[in-house]
C-alpha positions in Angstrom: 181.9 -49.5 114.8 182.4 -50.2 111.1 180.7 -48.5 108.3 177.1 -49.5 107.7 176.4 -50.9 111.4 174.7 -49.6 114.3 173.9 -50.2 117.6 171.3 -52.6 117.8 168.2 -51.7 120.3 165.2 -53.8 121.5 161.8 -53.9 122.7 160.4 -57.0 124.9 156.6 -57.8 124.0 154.8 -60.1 126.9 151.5 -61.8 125.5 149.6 -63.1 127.8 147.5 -66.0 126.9 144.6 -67.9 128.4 147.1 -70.7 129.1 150.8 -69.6 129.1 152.8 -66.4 128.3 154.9 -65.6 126.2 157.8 -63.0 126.6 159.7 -61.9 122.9 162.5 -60.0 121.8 162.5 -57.6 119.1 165.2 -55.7 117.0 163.1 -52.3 116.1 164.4 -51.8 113.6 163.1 -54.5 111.2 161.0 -56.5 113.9 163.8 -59.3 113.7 162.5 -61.8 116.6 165.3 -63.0 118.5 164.1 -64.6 121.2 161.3 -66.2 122.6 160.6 -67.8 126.1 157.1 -69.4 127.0 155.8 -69.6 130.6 153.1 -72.2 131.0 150.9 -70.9 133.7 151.0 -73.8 136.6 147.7 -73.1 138.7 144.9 -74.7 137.5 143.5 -76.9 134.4 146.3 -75.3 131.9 146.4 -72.3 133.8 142.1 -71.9 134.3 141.0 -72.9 137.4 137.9 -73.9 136.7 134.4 -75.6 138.5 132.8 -79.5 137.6 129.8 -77.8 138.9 129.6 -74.7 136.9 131.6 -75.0 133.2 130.7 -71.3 132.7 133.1 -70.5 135.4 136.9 -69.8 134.4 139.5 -68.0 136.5 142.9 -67.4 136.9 145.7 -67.0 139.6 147.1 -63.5 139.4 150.4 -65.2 140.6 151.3 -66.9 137.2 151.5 -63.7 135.8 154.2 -62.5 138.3 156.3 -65.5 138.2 156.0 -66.1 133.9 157.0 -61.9 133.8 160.6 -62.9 135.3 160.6 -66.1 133.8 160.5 -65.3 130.5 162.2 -62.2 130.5 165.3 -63.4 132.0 165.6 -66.4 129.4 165.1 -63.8 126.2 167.7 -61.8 127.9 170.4 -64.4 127.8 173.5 -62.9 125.8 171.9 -59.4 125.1 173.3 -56.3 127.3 170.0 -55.0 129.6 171.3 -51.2 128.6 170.0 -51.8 124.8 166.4 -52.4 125.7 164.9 -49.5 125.1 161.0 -50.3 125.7 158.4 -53.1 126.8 154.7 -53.6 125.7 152.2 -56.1 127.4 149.0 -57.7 125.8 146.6 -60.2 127.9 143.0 -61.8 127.4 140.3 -59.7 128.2 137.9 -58.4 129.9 139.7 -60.3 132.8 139.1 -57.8 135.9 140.5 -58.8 138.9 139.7 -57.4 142.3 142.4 -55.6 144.3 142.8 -54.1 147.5 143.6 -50.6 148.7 147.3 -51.0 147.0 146.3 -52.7 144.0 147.1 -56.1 144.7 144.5 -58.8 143.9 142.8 -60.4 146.5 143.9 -63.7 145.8 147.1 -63.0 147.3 145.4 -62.1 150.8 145.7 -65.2 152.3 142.1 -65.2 153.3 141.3 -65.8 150.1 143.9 -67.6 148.8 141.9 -70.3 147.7 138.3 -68.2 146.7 138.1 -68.5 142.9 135.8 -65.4 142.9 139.0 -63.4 144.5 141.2 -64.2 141.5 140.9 -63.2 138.0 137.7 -63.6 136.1 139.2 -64.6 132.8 138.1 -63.8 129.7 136.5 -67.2 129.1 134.0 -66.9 132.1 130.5 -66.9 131.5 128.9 -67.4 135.0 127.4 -63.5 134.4 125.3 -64.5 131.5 121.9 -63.4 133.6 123.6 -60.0 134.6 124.6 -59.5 131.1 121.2 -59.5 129.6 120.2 -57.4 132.6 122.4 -54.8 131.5 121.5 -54.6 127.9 117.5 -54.6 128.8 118.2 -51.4 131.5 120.4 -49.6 129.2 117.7 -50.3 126.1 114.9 -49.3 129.2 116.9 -46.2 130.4 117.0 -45.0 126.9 121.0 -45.3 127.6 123.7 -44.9 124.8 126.4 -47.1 126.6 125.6 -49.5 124.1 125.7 -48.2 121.1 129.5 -48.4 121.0 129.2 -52.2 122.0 126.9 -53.6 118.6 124.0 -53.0 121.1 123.7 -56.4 123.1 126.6 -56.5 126.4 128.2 -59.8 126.6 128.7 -62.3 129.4 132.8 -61.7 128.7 132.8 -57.9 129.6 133.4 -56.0 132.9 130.8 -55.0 134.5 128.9 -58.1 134.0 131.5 -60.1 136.0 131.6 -57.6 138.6 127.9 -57.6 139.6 127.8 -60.9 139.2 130.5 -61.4 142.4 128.6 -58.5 144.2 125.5 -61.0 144.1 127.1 -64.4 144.2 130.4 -63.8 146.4 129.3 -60.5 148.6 132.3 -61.5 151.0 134.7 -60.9 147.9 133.1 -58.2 146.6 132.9 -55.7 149.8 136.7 -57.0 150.4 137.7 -55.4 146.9 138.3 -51.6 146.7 138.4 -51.6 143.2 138.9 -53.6 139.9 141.4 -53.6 137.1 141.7 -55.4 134.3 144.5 -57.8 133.5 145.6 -55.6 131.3 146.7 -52.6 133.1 147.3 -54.8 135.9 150.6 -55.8 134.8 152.2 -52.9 133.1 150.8 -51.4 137.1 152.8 -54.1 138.3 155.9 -53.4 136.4 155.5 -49.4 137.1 155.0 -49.6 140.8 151.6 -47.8 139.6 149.2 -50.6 141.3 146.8 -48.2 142.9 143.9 -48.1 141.7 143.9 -44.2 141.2 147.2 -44.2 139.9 146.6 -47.4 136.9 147.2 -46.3 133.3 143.7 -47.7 131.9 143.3 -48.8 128.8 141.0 -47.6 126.7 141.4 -50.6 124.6 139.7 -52.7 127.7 138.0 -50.0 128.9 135.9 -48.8 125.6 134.9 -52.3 124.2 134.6 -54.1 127.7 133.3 -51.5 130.2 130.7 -49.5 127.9 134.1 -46.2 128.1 133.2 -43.1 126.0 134.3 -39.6 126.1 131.1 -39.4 124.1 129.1 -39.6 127.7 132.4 -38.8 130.1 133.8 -42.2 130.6 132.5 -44.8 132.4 128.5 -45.1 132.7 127.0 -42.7 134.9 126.4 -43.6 138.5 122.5 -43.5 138.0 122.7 -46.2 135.4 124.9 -48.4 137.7 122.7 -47.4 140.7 120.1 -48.3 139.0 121.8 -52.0 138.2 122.7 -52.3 141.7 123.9 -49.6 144.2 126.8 -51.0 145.0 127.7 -50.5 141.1 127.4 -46.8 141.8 130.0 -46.6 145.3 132.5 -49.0 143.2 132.7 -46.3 140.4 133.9 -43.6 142.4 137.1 -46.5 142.8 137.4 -47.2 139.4 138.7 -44.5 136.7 137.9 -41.3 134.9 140.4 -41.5 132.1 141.5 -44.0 129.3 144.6 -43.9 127.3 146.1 -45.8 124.3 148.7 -48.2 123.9 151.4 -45.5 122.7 151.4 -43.9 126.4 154.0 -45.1 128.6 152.0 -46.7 131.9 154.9 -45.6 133.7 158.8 -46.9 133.8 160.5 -50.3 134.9 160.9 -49.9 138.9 164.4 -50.8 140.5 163.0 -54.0 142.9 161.4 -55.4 139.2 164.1 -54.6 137.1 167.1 -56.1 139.1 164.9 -59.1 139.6 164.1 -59.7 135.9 168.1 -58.9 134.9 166.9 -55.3 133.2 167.9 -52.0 133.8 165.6 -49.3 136.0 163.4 -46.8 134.1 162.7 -48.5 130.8 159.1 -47.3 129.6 156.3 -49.8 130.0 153.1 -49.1 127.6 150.2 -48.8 128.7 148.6 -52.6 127.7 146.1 -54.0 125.7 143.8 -57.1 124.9 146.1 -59.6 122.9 143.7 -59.5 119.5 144.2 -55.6 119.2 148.1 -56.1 119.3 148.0 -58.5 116.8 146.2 -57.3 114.6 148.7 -54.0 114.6 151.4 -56.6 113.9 149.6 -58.0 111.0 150.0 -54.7 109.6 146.0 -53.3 110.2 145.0 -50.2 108.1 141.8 -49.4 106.6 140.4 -51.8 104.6 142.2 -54.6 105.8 140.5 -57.0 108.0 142.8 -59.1 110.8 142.0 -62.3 111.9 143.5 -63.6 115.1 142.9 -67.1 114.8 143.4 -69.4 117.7 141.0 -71.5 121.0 138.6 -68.6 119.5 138.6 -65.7 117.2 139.3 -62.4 117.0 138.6 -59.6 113.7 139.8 -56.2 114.0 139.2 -53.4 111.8 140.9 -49.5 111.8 138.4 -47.1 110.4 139.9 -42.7 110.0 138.0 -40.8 112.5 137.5 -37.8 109.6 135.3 -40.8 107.6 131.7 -41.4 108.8 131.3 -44.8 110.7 127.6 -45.8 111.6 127.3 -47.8 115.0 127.2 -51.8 114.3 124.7 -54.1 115.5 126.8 -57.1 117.0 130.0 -55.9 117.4 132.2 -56.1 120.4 133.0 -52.4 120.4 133.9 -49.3 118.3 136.4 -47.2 120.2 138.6 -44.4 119.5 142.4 -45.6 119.8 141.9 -49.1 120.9 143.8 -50.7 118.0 145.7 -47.9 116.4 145.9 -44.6 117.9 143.9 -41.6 115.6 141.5 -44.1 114.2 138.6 -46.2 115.0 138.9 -49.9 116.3 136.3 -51.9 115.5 136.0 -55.4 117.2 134.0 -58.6 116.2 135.2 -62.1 117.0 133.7 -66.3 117.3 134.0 -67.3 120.9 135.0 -70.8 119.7 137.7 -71.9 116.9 140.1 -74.1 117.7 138.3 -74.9 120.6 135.8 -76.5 118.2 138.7 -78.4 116.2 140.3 -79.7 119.9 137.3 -80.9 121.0 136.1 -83.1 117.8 139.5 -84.8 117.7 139.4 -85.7 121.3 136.0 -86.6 120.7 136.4 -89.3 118.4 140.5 -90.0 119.5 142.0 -89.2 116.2 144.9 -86.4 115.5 144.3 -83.4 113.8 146.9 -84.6 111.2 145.0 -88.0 110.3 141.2 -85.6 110.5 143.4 -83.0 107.9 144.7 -85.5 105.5 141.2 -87.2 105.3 139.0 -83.6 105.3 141.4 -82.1 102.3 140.4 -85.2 100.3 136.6 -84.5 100.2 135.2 -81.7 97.5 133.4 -78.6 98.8 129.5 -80.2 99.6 130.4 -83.9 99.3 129.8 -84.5 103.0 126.1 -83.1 102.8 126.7 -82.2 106.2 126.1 -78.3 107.8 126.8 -77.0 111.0 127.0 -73.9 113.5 129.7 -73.0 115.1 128.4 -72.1 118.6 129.9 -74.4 120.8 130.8 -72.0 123.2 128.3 -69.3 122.7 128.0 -67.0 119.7 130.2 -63.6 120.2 129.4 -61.9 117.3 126.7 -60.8 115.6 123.8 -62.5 117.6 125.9 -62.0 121.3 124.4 -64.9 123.0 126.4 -67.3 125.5 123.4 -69.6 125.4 123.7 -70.5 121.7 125.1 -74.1 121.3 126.5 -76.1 118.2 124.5 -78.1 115.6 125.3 -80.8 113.2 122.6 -81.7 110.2 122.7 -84.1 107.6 125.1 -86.9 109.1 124.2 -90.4 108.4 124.7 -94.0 109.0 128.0 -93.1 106.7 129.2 -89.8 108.0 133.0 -90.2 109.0 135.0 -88.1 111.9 137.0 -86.7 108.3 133.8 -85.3 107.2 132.3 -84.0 110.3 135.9 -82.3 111.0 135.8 -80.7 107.5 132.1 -79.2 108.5 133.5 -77.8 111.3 135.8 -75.7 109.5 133.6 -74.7 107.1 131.1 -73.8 109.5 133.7 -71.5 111.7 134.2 -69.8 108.2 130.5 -69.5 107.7 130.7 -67.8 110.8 133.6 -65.4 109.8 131.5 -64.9 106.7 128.8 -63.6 108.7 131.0 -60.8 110.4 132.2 -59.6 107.2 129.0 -59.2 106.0 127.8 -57.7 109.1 130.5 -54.9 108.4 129.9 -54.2 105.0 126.1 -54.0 106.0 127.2 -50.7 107.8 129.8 -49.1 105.1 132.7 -50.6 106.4 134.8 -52.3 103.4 136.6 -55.2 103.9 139.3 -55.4 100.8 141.5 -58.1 102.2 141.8 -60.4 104.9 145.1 -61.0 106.9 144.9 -64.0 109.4 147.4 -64.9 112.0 147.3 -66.9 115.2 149.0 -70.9 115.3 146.1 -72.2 113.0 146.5 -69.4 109.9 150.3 -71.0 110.3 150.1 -74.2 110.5 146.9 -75.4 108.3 146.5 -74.5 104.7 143.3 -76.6 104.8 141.5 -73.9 106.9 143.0 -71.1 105.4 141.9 -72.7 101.8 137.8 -72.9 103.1 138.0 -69.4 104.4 139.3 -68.1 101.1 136.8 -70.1 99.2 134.0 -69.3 101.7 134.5 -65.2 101.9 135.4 -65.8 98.2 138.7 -63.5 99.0 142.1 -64.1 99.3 143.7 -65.1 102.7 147.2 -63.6 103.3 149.2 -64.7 106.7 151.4 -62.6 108.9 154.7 -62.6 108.6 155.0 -63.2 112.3 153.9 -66.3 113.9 154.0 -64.5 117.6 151.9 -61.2 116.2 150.1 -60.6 120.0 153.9 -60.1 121.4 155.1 -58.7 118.4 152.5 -55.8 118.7 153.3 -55.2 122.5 157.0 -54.9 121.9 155.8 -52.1 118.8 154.3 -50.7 121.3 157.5 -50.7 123.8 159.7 -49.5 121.0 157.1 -46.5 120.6 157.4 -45.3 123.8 161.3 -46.3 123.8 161.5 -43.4 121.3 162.5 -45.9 118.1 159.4 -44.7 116.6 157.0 -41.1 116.8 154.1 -43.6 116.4 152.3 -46.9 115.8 152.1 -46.6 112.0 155.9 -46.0 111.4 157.0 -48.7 113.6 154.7 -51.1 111.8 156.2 -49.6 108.3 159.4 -51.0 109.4 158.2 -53.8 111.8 155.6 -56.1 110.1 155.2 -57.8 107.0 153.0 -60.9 105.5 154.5 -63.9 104.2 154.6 -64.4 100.6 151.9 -67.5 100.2 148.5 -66.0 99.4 145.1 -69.1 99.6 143.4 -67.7 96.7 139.6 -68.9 96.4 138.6 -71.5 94.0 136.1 -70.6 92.0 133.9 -73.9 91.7 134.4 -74.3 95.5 133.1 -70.8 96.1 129.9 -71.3 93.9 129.2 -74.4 96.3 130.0 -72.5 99.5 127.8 -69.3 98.7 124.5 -72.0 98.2 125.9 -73.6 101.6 126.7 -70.3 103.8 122.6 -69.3 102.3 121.6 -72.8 104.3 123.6 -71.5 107.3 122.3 -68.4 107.3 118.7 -69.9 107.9 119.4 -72.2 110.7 121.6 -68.8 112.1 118.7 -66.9 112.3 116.0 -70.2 112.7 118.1 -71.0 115.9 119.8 -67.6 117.1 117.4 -64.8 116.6 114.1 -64.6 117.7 112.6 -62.5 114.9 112.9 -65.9 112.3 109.9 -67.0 111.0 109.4 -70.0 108.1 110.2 -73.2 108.0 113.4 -75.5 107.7 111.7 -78.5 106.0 114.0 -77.9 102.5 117.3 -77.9 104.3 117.8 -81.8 104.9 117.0 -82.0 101.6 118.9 -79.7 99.7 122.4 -80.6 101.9 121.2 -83.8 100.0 121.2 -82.4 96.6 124.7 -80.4 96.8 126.1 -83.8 97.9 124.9 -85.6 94.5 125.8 -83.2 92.7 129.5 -83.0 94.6 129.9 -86.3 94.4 128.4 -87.1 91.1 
């Protein structure tokens, strides 16, 4: 070996998505991406098998996951020696519990259930539990209960137990045929460990703080009282579940010899203990105090580190604040939109045009022009207001609105949405003193990246990495590969943002702060039920900012 070189070593970082996974290799020692393999999950509607009689319901097949593992893996792999991997992480959607047997495996794979939706994964995305959700939040507020402090106070239709006590009242068969439950996420570094039962699982405390009300503030999960007192089947099922959550920068376990051989690696390469896909990103996009990360994609994500030596008050709204779930020795904090993209697909289906002819047309209209507001709740509102049963609204269209101009709205109102989170966390003493955004849309369209830096009226940096979720996972397998003591120096020498920075305009942010104070009337005229007033002066004020836009 000549002077100056070394012996390269790598980490593999598995993302798993709501539609496909992705498996990528890593140098650690710059985060140089060298290969990348994507597994599109077969089973279902793009991977979700889904109901025409219920769109709340989304689930997955547990078997994709198994069969995209080897798949990708083995492709990265081509022309790299197995003996110089040294680690591998694993980030997936969540809260996806799935039910499992005595030995961990899900019940979809019994073959009497094969074909039972309600014995596969409940992906992220599913919001059948929508009435058991609110029943939680009203018996914890009843109960004088803190479980949801941690939460922003409201428990969504997303989470855990929600999802479970829904298939303990819906699908009974399924749920007496499960021992236990474990989410995607440790299900498939379990998987890759040999550690599948449910006793032995490394938990996540990522999934388990901000999904399944986890806190060593009260000793873990709920208390069996509180779930008796929800159901008393709730209260026999946590005796199944866990008593301890870890971070990411544990090892889950080590590669076993059946997987290894099978996916071309070698035996007894650490596996960290998983994560949700946001929280990975965001430690890719280089998160540190102060710094906001957007993962932008179908929906959104914002993620936030916070010291634990600094005082944090609880939020109202957010999905969680929990000790290690981003970065180890700080704070997480999670908010997020539970529609984005998914807004954006939909429109251009809806009117049959691409998103390149809707761009080109939206980047020629001025901030207000349109005269045209909307909210972004087609799928629900995640954060602040944590209602499933929110939809979307349009106001202002006319016999001359155009698809450019309603697409344009769109984005602004997704930003207007952002907007609302960042003032939600400033609200509380959290400071938000830059934004860094990442996810396929932050790459690939300066138009929304422009609208969000003129709407928050800050600047809008992108990661350097374009594959940030997988990115973060493989940090996480060169930590507990030994590259790295911890999270913070891998990032040092891992991340990095990409030098184009959307400053905001200032003419377009004076328009958008007298638009976002419109959207913030119908938020709380439509979302909250504390509004009072009226909305008469909206139609007509959209109508102003568009004469003087256009004049």
């Amino acid at each position: 070996m000549g002077l100056g070189e070394r012996m390269a070593k790598y980490a593999i970082g598995l993302d798993y998505g709501t539609n496909s996974v992705r498996a990528l290799l890593v140098d650690v020692a710059d985060g140089a991406e060298l290969a990348t393999s994507v597994f599109e999950y077969p089973s279902g509607d793009r991977g979700v098998i889904l109901d025409p009689k219920d769109p709340n319901l989304a689930r997955q097949n547990p078997q994709d996951y198994v069969d995209g593992f080897y798949a990708t893996v083995r492709e990265v792999l081509q022309g790299v020696d197995p003996q110089d991997v040294i680690g591998l992480g694993v980030d997936t959607t969540g809260s996806s519990p799935i039910p499992v047997d005595r030995s961990g495996q899900p019940l979809a794979f019994d073959e009497r259930f094969k074909d039972e939706p309600a014995a596969m994964c409940w992906l992220w995305k599913d919001h059948t539990s929508f009435a058991e959700a609110r029943e939680i939040t009203e018996k914890a507020v009843q109960l004088g209960m803190p479980y949801l402090a941690k939460c922003g106070g409201t428990y969504s239709s997303e989470w855990f137990w929600s999802k479970i006590l829904h298939c303990a009242r819906t699908q009974p068969d399924v749920f007496e045929a499960a021992y236990s439950w474990v989410e995607f996420a440790d299900w498939v570094p379990g998987y890759l460990t040999g550690n599948l039962e449910p006793s032995k699982v490394a938990r996540s405390v990522c999934a388990a703080g901000h999904k399944a009300m986890y806190a060593d503030d009260w000793g873990g999960l709920p208390s069996k009282e509180f779930l008796g007192a929800l159901d008393p089947r709730l209260a026999d099922l946590r005796d199944r579940l866990f008593d301890k959550a870890v971070p990411s920068d544990q090892p889950a376990g080590t590669l076993t010899k059946e997987v290894a051989e099978r996916a071309g690696l070698r035996e007894g390469i650490p596996v960290a203990v998983g994560a949700f896909d946001a929280h990975f990103g965001a430690v890719a996009s280089g998160a540190k105090p102060g710094t906001l990360v957007k993962i932008i994609g179908t929906s959104t994500c914002d993620c936030m580190v916070h010291p634990l030596d600094l005082p944090l008050a609880d939020v109202p709204g957010l999905c969680g604040i929990v000790k290690g779930s981003v970065l180890p020795g700080y704070y997480g904090l999670e908010a997020g939109q539970s529609a984005v993209g998914d807004i954006f697909n939909w429109f251009a289906t809806f009117v049959g045009r691409s998103h390149e002819e809707l761009t080109a047309g939206a980047m020629k209209l001025r901030p207000g022009e349109s005269g045209l507001l909307a909210l972004d709740w087609n799928n629900g509102n995640r954060t602040i207001l944590v209602d499933p049963l929110l939809t979307g609204l349009l106001v202002g269209q006319t016999l001359h609105t155009s698809p450019a101009e309603v697409y344009r709205t769109l984005i602004e109102a997704t930003a207007f949405g952002a907007y609302k989170i960042v003032k939600r966390l400033e609200e509380y003493g959290v400071s938000v003193d830059e934004v860094v955004n990442c996810g396929g849309i932050a790459e690939k369209s300066p138009l929304v990246m422009q609208i969000y830096a003129d709407v928050m009226n800050r600047p809008m940096k992108v990661s350097r990495s374009a594959q940030t979720c997988a990115l973060g996972s493989a940090i996480f397998g060169a930590v507990v590969g030994g590259a790295y003591s911890n999270a913070e120096e891998a990032q040092a020498k891992m991340t990095g943002v990409k030098d184009v920075v959307y400053t905001p305009d200032p003419a377009a942010a004076a328009v958008y702060e007298r638009l976002f104070a419109l959207y913030t009337e119908l938020h709380d005229a439509f979302g909250t039920a504390e509004w009072s007033g009226s909305l008469g002066h909206v139609m007509k004020e959209l109508i102003q900012i568009r004469h003087q836009a256009r004049v």
